[in-house]
N, C-alpha and C positions, 0 to 999 in steps of 0.2 A: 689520235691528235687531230683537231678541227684545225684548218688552213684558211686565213682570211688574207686576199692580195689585192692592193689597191693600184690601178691601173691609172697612170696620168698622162695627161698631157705634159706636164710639166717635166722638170733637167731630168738627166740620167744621173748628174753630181751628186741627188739628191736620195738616191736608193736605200734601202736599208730592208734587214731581214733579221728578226729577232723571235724568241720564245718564252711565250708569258702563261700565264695561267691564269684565269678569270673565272671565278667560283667554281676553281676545285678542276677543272677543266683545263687541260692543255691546249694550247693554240703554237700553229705558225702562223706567226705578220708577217708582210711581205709589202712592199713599195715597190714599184717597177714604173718608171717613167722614160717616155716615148720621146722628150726631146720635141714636141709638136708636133709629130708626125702623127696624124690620123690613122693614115692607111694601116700603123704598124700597132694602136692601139685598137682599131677595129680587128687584127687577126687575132691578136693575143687575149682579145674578149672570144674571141667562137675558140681557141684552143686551149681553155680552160674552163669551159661551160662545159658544168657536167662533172669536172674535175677536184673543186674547190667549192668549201662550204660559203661562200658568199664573196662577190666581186664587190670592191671600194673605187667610183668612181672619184679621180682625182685631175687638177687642174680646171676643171668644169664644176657648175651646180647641175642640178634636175630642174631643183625649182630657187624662184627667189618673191621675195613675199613681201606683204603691204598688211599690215596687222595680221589677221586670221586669213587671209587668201592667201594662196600662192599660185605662181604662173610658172609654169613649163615651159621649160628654153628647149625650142625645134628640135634644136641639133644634140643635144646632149639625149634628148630622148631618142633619136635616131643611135646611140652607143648603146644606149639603156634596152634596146628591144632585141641586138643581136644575142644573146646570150638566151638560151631557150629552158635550162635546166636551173642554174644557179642565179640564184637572186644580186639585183643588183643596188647598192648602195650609195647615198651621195653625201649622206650627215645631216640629212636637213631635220632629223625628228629630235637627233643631240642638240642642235643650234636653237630649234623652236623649245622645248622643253629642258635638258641639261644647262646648256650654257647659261641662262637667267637666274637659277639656283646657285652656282657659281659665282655669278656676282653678288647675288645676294651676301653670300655667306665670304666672300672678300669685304665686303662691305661692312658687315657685323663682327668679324673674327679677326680681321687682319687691323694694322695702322694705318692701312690705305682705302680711307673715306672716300665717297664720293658727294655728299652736300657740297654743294658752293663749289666743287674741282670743274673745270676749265676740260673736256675732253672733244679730240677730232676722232670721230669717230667714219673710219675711210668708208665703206658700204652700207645701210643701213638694211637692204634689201636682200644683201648674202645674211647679216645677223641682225632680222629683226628684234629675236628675242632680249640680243645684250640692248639694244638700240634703247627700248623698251622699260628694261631692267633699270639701266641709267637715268635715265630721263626719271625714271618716278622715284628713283633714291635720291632727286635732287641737284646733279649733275648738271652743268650748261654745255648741251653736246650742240658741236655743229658738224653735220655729217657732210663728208666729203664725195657722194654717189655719183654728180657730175661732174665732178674733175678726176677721182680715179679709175673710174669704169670708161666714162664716155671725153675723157680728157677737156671738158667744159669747164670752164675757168672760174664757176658758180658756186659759192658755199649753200649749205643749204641747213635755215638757223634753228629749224626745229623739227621735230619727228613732226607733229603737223603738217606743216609744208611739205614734208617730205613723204608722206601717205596721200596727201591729192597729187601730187607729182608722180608717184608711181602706178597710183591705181591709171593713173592719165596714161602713160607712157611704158607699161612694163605690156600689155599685149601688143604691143607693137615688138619693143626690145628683147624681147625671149621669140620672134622669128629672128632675127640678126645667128650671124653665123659665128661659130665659138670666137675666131681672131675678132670680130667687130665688138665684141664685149668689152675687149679691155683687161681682162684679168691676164696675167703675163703666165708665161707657156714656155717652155724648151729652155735657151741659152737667155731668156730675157728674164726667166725666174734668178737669174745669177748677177743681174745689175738691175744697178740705182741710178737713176737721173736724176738730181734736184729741181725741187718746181713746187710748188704752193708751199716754201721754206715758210714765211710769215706765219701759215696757220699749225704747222709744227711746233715754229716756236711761239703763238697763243697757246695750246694746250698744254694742261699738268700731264693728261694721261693722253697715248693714242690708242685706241683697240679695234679691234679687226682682224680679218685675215693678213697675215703677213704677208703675203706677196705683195699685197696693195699697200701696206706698212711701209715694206721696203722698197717697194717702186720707183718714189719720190723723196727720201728721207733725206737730210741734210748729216752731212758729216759731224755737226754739234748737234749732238740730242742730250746736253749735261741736264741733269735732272727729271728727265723725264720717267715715268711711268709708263711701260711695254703691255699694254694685254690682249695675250693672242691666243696661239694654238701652231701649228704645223713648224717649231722650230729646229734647228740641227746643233749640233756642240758649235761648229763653224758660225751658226747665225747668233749665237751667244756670246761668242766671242767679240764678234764683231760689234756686236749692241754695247756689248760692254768697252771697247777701244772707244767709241764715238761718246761715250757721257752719262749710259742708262742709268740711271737710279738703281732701276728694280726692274723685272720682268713677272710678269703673272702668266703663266700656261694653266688653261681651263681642262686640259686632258691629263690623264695618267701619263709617266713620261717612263721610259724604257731605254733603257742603254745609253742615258743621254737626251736622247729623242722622244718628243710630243707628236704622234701620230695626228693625223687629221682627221675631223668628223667622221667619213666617211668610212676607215677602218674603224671604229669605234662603233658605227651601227652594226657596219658588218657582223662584229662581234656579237652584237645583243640576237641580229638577226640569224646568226648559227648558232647560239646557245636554246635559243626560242620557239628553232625552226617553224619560225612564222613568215610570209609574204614581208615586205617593209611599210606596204599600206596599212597591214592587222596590227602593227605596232601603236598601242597605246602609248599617253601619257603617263599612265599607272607604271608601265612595261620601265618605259626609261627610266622614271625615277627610283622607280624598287631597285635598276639593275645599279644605276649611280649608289642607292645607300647601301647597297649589299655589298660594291667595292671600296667604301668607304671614301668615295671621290670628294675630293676636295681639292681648290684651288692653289697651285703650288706658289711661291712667292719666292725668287731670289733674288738676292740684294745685289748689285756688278757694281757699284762707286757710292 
């Protein structure tokens, strides 16, 4: 049995350990979050190297990206180099490649269009690829990168704007230290603050990484359209108390639970036993149609 464990920064409330099979091949998934303790996901990275067929970082990116480029954040590569035998993974070749096919095929298959739809989309620079996707199926995304990474009170009204602002700003932004990012970590992944409610309630759809979903969300989300990834039965629940419409999770979901990018590479990266840089485009997509992935959709109201 291949063992993939994804190590986060992010709650301990949030753990989980399941057994799936991914062509034909048994796996242990594994979640293990540190609660934002560094020091305690740096050991737990050298005492599983060597041990487990591929480490998922979680709470953190590698990289984050401005069309075809992308920029390596200091400190996440400082996590990414201690492990010396087993490869390390963050999601970014799912999210550039996987995830846009995803929406595609939500787009074409499902009742949930995006022409003409109204979407906030929270980071555009953690998923360029949905970013991307949206935007040329039609979509009027206004992405939210400066208010929920760097808490800047700025909507930002098109992927244009938003590719010279990053190419401007992310070699600077990827030296800043994990906490200076914004993306929420330990006990803060388990609350919500309201704040930019207005462009909430503008949008039909939000998508994104959930934590930055849930960051800010407003207690009235009636009607809205959810499309993410890393949920729990817990975070479902709660979407569906507050008003959701619907929910879209772009991963295979297990026990409940939609795993985050990062296990999901892991995955292709032990079945392939390839480096994560030798990972094609060819690689991801074959391994999506050989699990017959497709975009899940559940209706909550």
């Amino acid at each position: 049995m291949k063992r993939v464990v994804s190590l986060s920064l992010g709650s301990s409330l949030r753990n989980k350990a399941v057994q799936a099979q991914f062509l034909g091949q048994p796996f242990s998934i594994e979640r293990i979050g540190t609660d934002g303790d560094s020091a305690r996901l740096k050991a737990l990275l050298r005492e599983l190297d060597g041990k487990v067929d591929a480490i998922g970082l979680g709470g953190t990116n590698l990289y984050l990206s401005a069309g075809d480029r992308r920029y390596l954040i200091r400190a996440s590569a400082e996590y990414a180099r201690i492990p010396k035998i087993t490869p390390v993974t963050d999601g970014y070749g799912i999210k550039r490649y996987v995830e846009p096919e995803m929406i595609k095929q939500m787009d074409r298959d499902t009742p949930l269009k995006l022409n003409g739809r109204k979407v906030l989309h929270v980071c555009g620079v953690d998923r360029w690829g949905m970013a991307e996707a949206m935007t040329r199926l039609g979509a009027k995304v206004i992405f939210g990168d400066l208010m929920f990474a760097l808490e800047v009170p700025i909507p930002i009204p098109s992927i244009r704007i938003l590719k010279i602002l990053a190419v401007s700003l992310l070699p600077i932004i990827t030296l800043a230290s994990t906490e200076q990012l914004g993306y929420p970590t330990g006990a803060s992944q388990e609350r919500s603050r309201t704040k930019y409610e207005k462009y909430y309630r503008w949008a039909d759809y939000i998508s994104g990484d959930f934590h930055f979903i849930r960051k800010h969300m407003p207690q009235d989300l009636t009607g809205k359209v959810i499309i993410t990834n890393t949920v729990t039965e817990e975070d479902v629940k709660e979407l569906q108390k507050r008003g959701v419409r619907a929910l879209v999770t772009l991963s295979p979901r297990f026990e409940g639970r939609a795993f985050g990018t990062n296990v999901l590479d892991g995955v292709l990266v032990a079945l392939l036993k390839k480096h994560p840089d030798e990972l094609t485009r060819s690689d991801y997509l074959d391994f999506a149609e050989k699990l017959n992935w497709r975009p899940h959709v559940e209706v909550l109201n």
